[in-house]
C-alpha positions as CSV (number, residue, x, y, z in Angstrom):
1,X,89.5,-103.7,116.1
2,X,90.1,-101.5,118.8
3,X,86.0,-100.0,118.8
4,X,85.2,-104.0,118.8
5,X,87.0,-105.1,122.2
6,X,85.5,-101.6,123.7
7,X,82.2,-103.2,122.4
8,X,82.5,-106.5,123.8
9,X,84.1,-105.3,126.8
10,X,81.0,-103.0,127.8
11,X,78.9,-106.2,126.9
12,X,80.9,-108.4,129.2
13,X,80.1,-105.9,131.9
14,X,76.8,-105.3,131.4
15,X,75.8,-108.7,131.7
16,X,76.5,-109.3,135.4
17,X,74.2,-106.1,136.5
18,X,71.5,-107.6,133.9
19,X,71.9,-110.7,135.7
20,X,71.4,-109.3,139.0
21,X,68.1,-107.5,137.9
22,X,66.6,-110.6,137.1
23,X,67.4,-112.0,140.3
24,X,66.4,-108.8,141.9
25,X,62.8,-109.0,140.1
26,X,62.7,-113.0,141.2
27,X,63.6,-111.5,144.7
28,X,60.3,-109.5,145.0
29,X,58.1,-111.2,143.0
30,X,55.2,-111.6,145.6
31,X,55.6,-116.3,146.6
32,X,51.9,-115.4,148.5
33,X,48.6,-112.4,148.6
34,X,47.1,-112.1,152.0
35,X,43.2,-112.5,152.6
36,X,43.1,-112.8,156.0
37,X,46.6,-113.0,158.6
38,X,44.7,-111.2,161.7
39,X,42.8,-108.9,162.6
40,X,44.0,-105.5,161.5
41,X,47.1,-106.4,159.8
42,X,48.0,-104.3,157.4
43,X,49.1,-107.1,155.1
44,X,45.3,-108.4,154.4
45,X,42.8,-107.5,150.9
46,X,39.7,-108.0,150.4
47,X,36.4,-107.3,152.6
48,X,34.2,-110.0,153.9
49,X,31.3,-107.5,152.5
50,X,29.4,-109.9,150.1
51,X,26.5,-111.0,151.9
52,X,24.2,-114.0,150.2
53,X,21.3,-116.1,150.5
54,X,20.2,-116.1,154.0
55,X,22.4,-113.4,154.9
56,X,20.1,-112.3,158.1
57,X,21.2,-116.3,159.2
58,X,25.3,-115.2,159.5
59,X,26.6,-113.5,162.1
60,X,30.5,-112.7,161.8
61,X,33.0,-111.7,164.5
62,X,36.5,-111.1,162.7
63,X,39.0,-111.1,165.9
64,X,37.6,-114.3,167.5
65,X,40.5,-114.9,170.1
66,X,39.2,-118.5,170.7
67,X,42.0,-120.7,169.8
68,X,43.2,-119.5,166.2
69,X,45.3,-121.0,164.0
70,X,48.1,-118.8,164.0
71,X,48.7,-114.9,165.4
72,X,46.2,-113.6,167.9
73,X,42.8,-114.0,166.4
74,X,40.6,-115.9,163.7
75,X,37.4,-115.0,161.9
76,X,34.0,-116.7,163.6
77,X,30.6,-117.9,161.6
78,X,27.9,-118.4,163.2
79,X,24.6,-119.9,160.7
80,X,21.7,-120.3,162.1
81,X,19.9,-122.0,159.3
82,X,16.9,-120.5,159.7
83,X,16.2,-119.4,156.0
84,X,15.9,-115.6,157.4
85,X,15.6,-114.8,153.3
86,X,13.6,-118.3,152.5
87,X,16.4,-119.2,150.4
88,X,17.9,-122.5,152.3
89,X,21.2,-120.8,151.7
90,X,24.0,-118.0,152.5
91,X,27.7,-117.2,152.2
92,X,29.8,-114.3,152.3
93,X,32.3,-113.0,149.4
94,X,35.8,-111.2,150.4
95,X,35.4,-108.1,147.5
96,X,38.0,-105.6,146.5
97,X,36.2,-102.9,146.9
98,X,33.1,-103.7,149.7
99,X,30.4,-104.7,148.1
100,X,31.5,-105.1,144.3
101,X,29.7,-106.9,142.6
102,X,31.5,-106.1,139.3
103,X,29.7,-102.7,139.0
104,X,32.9,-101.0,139.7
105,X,36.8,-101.7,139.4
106,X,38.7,-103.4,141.7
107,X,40.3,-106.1,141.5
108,X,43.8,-107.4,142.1
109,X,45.9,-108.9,139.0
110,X,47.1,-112.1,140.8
111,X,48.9,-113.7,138.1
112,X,51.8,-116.1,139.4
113,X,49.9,-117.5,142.3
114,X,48.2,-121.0,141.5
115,X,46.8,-121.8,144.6
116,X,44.4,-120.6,147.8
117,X,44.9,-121.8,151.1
118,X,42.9,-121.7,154.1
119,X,42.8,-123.0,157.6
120,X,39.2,-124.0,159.0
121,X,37.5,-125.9,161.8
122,X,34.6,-126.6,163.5
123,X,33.1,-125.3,167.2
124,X,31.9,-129.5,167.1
125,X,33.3,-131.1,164.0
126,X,30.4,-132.2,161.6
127,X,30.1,-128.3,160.1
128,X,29.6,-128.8,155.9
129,X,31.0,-126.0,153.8
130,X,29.2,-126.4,150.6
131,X,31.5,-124.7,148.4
132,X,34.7,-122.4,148.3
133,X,34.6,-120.2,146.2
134,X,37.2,-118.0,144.1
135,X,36.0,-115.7,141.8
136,X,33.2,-115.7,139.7
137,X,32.0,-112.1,140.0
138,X,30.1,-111.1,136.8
139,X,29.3,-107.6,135.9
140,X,30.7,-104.6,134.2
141,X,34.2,-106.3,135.4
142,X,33.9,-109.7,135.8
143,X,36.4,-111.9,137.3
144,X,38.7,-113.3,135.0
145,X,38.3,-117.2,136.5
146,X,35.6,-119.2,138.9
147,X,36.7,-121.8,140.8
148,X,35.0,-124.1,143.3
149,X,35.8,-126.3,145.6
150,X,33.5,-128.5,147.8
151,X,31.7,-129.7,149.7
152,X,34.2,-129.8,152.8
153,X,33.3,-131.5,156.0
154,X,34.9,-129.7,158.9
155,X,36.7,-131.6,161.8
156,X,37.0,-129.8,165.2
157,X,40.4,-128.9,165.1
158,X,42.3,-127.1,162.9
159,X,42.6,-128.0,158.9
160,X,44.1,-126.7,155.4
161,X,42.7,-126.8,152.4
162,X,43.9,-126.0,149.0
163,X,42.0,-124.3,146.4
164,X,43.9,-125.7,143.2
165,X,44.1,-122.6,140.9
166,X,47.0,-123.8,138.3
167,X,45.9,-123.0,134.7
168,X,43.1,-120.1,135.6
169,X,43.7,-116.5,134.5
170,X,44.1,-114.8,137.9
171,X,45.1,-111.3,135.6
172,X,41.8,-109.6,137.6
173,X,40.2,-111.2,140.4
174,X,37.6,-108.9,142.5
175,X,36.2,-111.6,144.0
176,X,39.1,-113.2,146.1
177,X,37.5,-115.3,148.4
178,X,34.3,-117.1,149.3
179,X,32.0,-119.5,151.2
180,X,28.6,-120.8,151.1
181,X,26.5,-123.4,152.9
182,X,22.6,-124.5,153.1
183,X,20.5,-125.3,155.6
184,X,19.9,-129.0,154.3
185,X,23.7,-129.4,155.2
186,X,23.4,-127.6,158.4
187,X,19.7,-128.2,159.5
188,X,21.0,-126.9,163.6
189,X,22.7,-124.2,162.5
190,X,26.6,-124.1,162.3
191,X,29.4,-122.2,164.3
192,X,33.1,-122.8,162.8
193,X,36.1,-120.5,162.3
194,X,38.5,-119.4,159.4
195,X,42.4,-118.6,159.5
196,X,45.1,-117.6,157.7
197,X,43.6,-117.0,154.0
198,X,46.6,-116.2,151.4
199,X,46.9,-117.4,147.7
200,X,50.9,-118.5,147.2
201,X,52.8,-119.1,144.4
202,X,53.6,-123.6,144.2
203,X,55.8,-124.9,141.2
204,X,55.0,-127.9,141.8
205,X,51.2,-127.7,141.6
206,X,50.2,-129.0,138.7
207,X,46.5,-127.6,137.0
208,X,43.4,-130.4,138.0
209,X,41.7,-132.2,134.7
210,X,37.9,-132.5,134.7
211,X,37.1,-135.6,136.1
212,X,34.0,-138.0,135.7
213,X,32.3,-138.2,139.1
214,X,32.5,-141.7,140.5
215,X,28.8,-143.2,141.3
216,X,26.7,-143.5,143.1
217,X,26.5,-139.5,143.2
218,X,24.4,-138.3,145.5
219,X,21.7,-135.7,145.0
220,X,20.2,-136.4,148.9
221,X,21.3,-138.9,150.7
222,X,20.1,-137.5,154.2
223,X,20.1,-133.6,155.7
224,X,23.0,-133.0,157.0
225,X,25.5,-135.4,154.3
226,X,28.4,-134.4,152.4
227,X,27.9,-136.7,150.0
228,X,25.0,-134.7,148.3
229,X,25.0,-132.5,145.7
230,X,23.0,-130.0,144.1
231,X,20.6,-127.7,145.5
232,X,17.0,-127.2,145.8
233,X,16.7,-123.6,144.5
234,X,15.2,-123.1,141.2
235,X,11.7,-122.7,142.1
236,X,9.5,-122.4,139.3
237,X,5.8,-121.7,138.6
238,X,3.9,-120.7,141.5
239,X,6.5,-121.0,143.6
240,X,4.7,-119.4,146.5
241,X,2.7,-123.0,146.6
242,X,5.8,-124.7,148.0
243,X,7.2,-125.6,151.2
244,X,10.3,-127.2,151.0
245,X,12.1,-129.1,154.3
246,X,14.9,-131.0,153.4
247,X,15.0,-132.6,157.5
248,X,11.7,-134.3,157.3
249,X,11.5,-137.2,160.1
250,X,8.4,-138.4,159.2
251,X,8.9,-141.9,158.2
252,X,12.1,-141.8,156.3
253,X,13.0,-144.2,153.7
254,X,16.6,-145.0,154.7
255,X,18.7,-142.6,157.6
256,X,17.9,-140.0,159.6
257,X,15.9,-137.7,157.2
258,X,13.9,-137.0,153.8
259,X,12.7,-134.8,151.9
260,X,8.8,-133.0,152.1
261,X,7.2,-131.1,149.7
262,X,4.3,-129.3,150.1
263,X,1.9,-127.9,146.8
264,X,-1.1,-126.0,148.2
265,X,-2.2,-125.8,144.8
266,X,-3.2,-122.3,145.7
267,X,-1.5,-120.0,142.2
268,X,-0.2,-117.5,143.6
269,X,1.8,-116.6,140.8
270,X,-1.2,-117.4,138.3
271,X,1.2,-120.2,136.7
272,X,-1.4,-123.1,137.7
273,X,1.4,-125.3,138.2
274,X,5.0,-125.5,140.4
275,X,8.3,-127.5,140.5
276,X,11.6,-127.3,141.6
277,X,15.0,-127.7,140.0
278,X,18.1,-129.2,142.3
279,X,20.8,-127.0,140.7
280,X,24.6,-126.3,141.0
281,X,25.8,-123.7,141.9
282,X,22.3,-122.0,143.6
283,X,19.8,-120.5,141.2
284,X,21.9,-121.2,138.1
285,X,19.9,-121.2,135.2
286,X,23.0,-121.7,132.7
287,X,24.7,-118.3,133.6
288,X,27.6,-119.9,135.8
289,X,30.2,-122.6,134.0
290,X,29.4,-125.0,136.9
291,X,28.6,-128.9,135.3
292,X,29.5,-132.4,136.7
293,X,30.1,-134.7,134.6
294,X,28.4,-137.4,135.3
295,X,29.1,-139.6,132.4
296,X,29.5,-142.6,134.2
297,X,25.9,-143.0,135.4
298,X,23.2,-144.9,133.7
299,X,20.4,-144.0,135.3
300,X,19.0,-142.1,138.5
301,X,16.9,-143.8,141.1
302,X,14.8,-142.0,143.6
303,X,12.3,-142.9,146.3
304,X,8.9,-141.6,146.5
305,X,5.8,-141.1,148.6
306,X,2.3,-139.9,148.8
307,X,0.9,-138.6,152.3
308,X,-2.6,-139.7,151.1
309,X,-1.7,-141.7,147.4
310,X,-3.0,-140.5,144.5
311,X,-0.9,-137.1,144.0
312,X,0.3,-136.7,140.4
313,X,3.8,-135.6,139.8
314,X,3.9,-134.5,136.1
315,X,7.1,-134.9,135.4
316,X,10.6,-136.1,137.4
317,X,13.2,-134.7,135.3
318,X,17.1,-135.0,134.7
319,X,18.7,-131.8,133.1
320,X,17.6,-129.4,130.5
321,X,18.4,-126.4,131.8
322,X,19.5,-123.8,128.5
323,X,21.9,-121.0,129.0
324,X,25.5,-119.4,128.1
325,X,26.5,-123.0,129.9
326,X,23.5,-125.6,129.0
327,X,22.9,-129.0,130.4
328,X,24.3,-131.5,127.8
329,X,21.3,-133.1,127.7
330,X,18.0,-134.1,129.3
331,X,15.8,-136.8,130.8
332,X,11.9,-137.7,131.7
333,X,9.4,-139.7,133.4
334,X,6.1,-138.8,134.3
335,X,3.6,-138.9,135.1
336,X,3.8,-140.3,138.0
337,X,1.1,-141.0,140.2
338,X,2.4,-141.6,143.8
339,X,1.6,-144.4,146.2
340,X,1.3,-144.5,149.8
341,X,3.9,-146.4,150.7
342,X,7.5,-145.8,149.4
343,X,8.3,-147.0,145.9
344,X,11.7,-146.6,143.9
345,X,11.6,-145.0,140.7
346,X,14.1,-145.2,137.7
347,X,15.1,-142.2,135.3
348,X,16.8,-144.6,132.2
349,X,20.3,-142.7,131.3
350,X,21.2,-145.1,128.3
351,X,22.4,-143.5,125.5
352,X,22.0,-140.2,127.1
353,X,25.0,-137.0,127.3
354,X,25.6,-137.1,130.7
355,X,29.2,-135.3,130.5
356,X,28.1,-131.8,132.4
357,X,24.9,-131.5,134.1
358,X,24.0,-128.5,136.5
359,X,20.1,-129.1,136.5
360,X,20.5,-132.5,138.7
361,X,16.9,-133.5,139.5
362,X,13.5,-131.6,138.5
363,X,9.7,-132.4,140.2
364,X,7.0,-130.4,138.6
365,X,3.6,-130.7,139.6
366,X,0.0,-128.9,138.7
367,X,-3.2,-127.8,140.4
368,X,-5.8,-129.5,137.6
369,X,-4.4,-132.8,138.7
370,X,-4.3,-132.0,142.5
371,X,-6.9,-129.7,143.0
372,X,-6.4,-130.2,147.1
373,X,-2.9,-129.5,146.8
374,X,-0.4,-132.7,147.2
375,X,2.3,-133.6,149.9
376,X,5.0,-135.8,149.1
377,X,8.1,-137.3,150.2
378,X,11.3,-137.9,148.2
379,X,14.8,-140.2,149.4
380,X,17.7,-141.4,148.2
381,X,18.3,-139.2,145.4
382,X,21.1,-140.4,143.3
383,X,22.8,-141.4,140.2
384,X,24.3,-144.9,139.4
């Protein structure tokens, strides 16, 4: 008896100090990681060292004193959109170390935090982010999660926004933070400014569901609109036959702006033929886990438009890109020989898997049936 009231004595007062070790540990667990505070502080990870796309059209002043957001300075872009690379694109990834691009180990185990915030503006208001981007690093260590969020429409003073990361393994993320943009967005360039980039720790936040896209979902709408998606990069064929210009003011169909294609027709890749794929993210052939769904629509319309009349497009096209992460399904018309004037055309989506697309809109066109080459105009891009 007496071995048993020293036993549950010792228990009784061991259960206070284990009791105050779990409240230590809650004490320090981490409620935020810095990205970016200021310039120099000692409390920021990750390097702005991931250069993409255009990378020649970015310019980047870290300890911009103009106005920031909090502390004494702010991190300046400056995007010239003038396709330095011929890409129509660029961003920059914050890596753990420089320049990782999962060849190497490095990054941080984040696991409690749910959410990235950032502060941004614009030097005008009217600056489109096309995407944020967390993780998504491949390699010999890949991230464990890829988000995205996008696109965002800067104002001209300051703004948060919230990267919802609530579900996603954050166990190893190399890739911490990230932005890109195109030129069709941006067609003068850009200049805005970044503060204040931390992931924290929110109970409250709960994880976001897939959602169907509402319609009409845009694909182009006109150069510089938020409302598009997708993006003109997977050039196929000879793609050395194309000139692409997403700001065309030659005789619009609605707005501001369309698109102009130029085929020379000239092979100079040998293919004897050439298209292009509008795909999200950039260049994703079915590597990146990055579908809409875009269930809701039953068909895509699109506007079209011969410089001369008489150029054949082979085929206008609706997914059916394959890969790790495929296009759920596909659809076709063509050919189509163009008109002069501007004419709507109708891809039929009845009965068709729309639930995760990345390969948004397709052209393809070949040099036996345009042996002078062929310049076109598209508009209004969209699903319904």
């Amino acid at each position: 008896m007496k071995k048993l009231v020293m036993l549950l004595a010792a228990a009784a007062l061991a259960m206070p100090v284990k009791i105050m070790a779990e409240e230590k540990a809650m004490e320090t667990t981490p409620k935020e990681f810095v990205v970016y505070s200021d310039k120099g502080n000692r409390s920021n990870h990750y390097i702005p060292s991931g250069w993409m796309g255009d990378y020649g059209d970015i310019k980047m002043n870290d300890q911009a004193a103009e106005s920031p957001k909090t502390g004494t300075t702010s991190i300046q872009f400056t995007y010239s959109a003038k396709r330095t690379q011929n890409q129509g694109w660029a961003g920059i990834y914050w890596q753990n170390p420089a320049n990782n691009w999962g060849n190497k180990k490095g990054g941080f185990d984040l696991t409690g935090m749910n959410k990235l915030t950032f502060w941004a503006r614009g030097a005008k208001g009217g600056e489109v982010l096309q995407k944020v981007i967390v993780g998504g690093i491949k390699g010999t260590y890949p991230d464990t999660a890829n988000v995205e969020m996008g696109p965002v429409e800067l104002t001209d003073t300051w703004k948060q926004y919230t990267v919802n990361l609530s579900g996603k393994d954050l166990s190893y993320i190399n890739g911490g933070f990230g932005w890109a943009t195109t030129a069709d967005l941006n067609p003068d360039g850009a200049v805005f400014y970044i503060d204040d980039i931390k992931y924290e720790a929110d109970p409250a936040l709960k994880p976001e569901t897939k959602k169907q896209e509402a319609m009409p979902f845009y694909i182009y709408s006109d150069r510089s609109s938020a409302k598009n998606h997708f993006i003109p990069s997977g050039w196929m064929g000879d793609y050395g036959d194309i000139k692409y210009d997403g700001s065309s003011k030659e005789d619009p169909y609605l707005g501001d702006t369309c698109v102009r294609i130029i085929y020379n027709g000239q092979k100079a890749q040998g293919s004897g033929w050439a298209g292009i794929f509008w795909q999200n993210p950039a260049n994703n052939w079915g590597t990146i886990d990055a579908g809409f769904d875009l269930s809701k629509g039953t068909k895509l319309t699109f506007w079209a438009r011969g410089a001369k009349g008489g150029e054949r497009i082979e085929e206008f096209k609706v997914g059916g890109i394959m890969g790790e992460f495929s296009d759920s399904d596909s659809a076709v018309i063509g050919p189509v020989v163009l008109e002069k004037e501007w004419k709507q055309y109708t891809i039929d989506l009845k009965g068709k898997d729309m639930s995760y697309i990345i390969g948004g809109f397709c052209w393809s066109a070949n040099v036996d049936n345009n042996p002078e080459g062929a310049t076109f105009y598209l508009d209004e891009i969209k699903y319904e």
